[in-house]
Structures are given as structure tokens and as C-alpha cells.
MMTF fields as JSON, N, C-alpha, C and O atoms, coordinates in Angstrom:
{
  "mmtfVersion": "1.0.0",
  "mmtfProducer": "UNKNOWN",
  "numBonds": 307,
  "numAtoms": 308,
  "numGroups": 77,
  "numChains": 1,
  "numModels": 1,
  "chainsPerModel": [1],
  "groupsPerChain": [77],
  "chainIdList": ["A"],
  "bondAtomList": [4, 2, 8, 6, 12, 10, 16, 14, 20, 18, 24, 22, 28, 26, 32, 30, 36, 34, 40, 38, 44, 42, 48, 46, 52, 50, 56, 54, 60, 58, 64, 62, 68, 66, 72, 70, 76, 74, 80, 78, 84, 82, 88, 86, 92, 90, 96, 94, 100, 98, 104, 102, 108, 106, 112, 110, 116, 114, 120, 118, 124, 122, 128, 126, 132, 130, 136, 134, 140, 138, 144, 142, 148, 146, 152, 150, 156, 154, 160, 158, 164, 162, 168, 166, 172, 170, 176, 174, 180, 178, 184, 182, 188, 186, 192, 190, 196, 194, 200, 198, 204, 202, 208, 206, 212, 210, 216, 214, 220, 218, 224, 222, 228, 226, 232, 230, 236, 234, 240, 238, 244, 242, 248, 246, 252, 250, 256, 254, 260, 258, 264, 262, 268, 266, 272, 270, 276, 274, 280, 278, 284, 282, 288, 286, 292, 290, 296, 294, 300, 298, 304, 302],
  "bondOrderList": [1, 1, 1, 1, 1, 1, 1, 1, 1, 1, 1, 1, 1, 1, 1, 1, 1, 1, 1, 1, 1, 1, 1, 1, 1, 1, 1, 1, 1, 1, 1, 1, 1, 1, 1, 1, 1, 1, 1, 1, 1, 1, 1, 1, 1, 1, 1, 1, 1, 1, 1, 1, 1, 1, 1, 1, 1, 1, 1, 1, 1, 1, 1, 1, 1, 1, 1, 1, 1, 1, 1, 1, 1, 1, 1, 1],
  "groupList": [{"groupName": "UNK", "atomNameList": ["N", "CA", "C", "O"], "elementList": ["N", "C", "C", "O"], "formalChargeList": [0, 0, 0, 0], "bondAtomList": [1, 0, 2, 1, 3, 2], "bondOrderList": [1, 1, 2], "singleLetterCode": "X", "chemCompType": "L-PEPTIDE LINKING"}],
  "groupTypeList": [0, 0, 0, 0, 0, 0, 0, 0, 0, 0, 0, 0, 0, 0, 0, 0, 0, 0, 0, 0, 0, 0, 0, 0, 0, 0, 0, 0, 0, 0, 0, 0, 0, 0, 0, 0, 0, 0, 0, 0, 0, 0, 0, 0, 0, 0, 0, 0, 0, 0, 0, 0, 0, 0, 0, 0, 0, 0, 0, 0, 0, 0, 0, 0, 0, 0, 0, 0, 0, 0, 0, 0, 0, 0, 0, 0, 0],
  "groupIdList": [1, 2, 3, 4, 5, 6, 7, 8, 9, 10, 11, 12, 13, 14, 15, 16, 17, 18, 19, 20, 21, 22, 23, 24, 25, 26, 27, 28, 29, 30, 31, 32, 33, 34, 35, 36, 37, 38, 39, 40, 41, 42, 43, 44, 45, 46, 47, 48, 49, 50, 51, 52, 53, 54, 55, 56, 57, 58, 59, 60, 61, 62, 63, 64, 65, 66, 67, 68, 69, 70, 71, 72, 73, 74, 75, 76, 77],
  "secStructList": [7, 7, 7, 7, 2, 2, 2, 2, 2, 2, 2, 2, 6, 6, 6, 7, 7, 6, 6, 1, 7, 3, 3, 3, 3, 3, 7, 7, 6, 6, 7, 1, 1, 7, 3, 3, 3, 3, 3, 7, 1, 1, 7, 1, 1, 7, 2, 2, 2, 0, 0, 0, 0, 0, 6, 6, 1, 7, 6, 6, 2, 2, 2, 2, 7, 7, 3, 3, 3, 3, 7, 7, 7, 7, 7, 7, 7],
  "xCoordList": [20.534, 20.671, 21.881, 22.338, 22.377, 23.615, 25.607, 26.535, 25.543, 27.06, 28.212, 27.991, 29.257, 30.116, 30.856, 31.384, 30.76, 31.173, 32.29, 32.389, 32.97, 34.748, 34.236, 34.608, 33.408, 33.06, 31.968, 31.894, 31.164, 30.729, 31.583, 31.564, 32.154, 33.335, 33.857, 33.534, 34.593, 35.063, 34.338, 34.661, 33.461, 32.725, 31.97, 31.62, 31.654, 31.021, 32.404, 32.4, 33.512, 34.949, 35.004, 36.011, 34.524, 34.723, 33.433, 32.841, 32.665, 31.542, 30.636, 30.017, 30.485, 29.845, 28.486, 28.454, 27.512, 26.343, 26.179, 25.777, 26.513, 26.263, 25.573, 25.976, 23.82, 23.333, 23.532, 23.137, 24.398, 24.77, 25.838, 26.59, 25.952, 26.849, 26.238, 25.438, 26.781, 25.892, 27.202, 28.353, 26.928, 27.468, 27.528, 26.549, 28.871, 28.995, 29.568, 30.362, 29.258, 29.798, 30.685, 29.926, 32.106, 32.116, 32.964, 33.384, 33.28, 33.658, 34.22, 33.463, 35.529, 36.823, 37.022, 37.055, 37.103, 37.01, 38.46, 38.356, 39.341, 40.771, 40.41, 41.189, 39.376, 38.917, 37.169, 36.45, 36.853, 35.343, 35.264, 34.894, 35.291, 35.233, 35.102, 35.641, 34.389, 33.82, 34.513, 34.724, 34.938, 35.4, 34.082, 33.245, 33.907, 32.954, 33.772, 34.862, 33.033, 33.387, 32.347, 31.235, 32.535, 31.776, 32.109, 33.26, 31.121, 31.368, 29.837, 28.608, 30.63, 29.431, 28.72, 28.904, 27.704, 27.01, 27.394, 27.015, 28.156, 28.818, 29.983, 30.313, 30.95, 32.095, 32.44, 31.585, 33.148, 33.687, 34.189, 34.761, 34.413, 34.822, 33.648, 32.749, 33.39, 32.641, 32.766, 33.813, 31.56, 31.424, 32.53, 33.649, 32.153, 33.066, 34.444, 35.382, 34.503, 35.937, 36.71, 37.609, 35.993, 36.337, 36.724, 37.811, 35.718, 35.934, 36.803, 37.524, 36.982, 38.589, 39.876, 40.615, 40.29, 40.883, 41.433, 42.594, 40.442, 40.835, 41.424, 42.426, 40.327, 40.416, 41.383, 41.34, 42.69, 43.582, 44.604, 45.442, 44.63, 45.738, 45.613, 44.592, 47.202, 46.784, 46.475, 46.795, 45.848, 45.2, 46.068, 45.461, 47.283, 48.038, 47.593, 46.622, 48.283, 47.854, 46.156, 45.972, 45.374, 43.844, 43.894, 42.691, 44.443, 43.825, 44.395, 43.905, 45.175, 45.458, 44.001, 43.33, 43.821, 42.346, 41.279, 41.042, 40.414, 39.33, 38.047, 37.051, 38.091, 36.971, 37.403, 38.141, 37.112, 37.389, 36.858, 36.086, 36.765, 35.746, 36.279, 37.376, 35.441, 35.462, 34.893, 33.755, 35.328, 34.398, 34.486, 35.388, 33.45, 34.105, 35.237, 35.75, 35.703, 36.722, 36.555, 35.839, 37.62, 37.603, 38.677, 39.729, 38.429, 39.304, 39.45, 38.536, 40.74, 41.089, 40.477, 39.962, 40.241, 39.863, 40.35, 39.88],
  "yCoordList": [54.116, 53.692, 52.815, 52.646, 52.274, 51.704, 52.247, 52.522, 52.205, 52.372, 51.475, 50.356, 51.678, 50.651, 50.504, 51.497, 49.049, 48.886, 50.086, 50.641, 50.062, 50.679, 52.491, 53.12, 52.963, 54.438, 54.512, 55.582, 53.561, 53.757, 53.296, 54.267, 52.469, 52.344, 54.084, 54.704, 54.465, 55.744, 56.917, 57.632, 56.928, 57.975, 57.896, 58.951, 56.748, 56.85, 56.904, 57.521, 56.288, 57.079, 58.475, 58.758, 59.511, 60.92, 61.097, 61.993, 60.475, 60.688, 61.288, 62.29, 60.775, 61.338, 60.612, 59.658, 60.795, 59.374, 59.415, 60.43, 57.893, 57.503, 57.483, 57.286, 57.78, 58.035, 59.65, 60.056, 60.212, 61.859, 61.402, 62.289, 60.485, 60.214, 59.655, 58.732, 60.38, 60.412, 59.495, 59.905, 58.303, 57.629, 57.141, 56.593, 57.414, 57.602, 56.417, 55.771, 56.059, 55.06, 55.82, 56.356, 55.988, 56.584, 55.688, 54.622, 55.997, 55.009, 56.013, 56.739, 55.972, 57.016, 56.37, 55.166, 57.097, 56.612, 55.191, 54.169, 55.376, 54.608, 53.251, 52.32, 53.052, 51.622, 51.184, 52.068, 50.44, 50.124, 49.917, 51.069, 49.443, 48.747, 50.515, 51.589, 50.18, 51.991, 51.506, 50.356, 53.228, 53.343, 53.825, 54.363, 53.711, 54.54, 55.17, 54.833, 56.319, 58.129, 58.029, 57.819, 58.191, 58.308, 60.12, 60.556, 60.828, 62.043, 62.866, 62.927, 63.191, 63.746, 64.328, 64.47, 64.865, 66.298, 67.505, 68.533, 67.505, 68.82, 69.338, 70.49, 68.23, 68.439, 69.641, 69.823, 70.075, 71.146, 70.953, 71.936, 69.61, 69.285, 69.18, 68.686, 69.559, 68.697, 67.64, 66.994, 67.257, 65.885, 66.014, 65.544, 66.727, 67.44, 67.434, 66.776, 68.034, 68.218, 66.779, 66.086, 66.753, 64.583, 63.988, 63.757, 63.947, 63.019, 63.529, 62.766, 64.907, 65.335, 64.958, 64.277, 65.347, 65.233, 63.487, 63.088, 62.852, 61.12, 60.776, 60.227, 61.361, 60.816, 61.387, 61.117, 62.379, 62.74, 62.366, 63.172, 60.836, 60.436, 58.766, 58.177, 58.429, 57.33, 56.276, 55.835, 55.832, 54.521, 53.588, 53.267, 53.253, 52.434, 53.068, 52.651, 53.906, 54.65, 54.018, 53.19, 54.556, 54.362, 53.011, 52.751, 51.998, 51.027, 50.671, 49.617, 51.179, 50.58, 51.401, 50.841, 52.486, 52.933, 51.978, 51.536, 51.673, 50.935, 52.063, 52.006, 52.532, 53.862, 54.917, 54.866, 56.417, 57.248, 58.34, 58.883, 59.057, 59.594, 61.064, 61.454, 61.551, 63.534, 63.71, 63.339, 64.002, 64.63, 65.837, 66.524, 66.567, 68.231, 67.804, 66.697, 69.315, 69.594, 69.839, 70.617, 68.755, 68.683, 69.704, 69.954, 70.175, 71.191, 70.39, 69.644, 70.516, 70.379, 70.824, 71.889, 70.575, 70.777, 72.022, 72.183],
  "zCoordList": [-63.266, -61.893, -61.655, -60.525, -62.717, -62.642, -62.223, -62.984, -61.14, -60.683, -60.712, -60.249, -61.1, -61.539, -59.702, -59.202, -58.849, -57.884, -57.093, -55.999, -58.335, -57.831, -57.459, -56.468, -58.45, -58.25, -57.124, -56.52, -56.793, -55.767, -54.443, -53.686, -53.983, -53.239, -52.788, -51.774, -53.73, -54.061, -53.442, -52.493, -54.087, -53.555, -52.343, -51.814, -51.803, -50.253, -49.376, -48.311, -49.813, -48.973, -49.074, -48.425, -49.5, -49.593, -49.087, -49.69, -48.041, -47.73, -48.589, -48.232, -49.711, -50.78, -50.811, -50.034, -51.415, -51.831, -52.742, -53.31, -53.515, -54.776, -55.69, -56.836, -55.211, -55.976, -56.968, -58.061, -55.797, -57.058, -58.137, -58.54, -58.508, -59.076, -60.856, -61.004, -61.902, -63.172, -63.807, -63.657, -64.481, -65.05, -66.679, -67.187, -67.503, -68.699, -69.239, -68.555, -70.381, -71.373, -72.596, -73.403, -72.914, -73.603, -74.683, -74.233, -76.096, -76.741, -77.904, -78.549, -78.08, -78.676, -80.244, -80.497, -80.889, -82.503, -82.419, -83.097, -81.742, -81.637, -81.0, -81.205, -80.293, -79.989, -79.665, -79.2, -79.815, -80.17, -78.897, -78.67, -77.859, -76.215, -75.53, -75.797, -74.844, -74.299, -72.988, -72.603, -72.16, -70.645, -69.992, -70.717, -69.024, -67.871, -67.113, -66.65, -66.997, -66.802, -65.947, -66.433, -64.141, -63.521, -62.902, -62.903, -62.502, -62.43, -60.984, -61.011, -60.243, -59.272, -59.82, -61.029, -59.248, -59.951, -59.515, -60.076, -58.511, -57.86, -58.221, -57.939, -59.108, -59.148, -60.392, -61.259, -60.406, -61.447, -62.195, -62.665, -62.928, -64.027, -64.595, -63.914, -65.803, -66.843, -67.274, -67.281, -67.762, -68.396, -69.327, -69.12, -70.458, -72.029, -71.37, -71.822, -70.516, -70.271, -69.858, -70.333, -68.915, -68.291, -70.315, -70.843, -70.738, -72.236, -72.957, -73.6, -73.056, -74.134, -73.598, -74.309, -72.305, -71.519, -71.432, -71.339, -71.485, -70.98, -72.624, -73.082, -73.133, -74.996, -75.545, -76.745, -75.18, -75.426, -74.658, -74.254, -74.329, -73.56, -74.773, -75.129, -75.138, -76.071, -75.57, -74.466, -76.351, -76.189, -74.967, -73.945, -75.128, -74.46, -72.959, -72.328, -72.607, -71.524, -70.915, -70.023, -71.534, -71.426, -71.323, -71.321, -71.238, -71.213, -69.762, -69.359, -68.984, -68.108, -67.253, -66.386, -67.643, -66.576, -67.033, -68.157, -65.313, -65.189, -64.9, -65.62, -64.394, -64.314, -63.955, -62.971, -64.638, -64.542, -63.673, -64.463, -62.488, -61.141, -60.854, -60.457, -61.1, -61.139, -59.585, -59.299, -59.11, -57.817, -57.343, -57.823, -56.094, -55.854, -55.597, -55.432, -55.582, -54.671, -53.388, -52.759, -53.007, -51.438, -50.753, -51.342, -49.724, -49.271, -48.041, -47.69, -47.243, -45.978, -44.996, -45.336, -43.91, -42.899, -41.987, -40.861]
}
């Protein structure tokens, strides 16, 4: 039941509701301190995919991200 402030922020701006929102702790062999990977349930990324994807960017990089947020795809109007 826990949402990290910033991904809920986020996602009620895309008129989204937060509670669809499934939230990850993940923690990369290169540093012990875990990121949160917040991710809709609608969106078309995978979870798997969200975690290879982030975990293949180096460390330096990764540390400047504070939470990471998958959502659908939004199409224009």
C-alpha cells in the first residue's frame, strides 16, 4: 500500500489513480541501497524490462534517479 510521494504526484497528473500503481524495491549487485521502480498496471513496459533496462545504466548515472515510473501510453488527443 505504500507509494513513494513523487510517483504518486506523477501519476494523478496523467489523471491516473494511484492506487494502480505496483511498487518495487530493487537492489543491483553494484550497490547495496535499493531504487523504487514504480510502474502502473496498464503500462506496457514490464516490470523485468523496467529492472534490466535501469540496471544497465552505470551506477553513476543511477544515482542521480530518485524514482523510476512506467506508465500507459498516452496518446494525444
Amino acid at each position: 500500500g505504500w507509494i513513494p510521494e513523487d510517483c504518486k504526484k506523477r501519476t494523478e497528473s496523467y489523471n491516473y489513480l494511484h492506487f494502480e500503481i505496483d511498487v518495487y524495491n530493487v537492489t543491483y549487485t553494484d550497490c547495496d541501497n535499493p531504487w523504487i521502480l514504480c510502474r502502473h498496471k496498464k503500462s506496457t513496459t514490464s516490470k523485468d524490462h523496467m529492472i534490466n533496462i535501469f540496471g544497465s545504466m552505470p551506477l553513476g548515472m543511477r544515482e542521480y534517479a530518485r524514482h523510476i515510473l512506467a506508465m500507459p501510453d498516452i496518446t494525444p488527443d
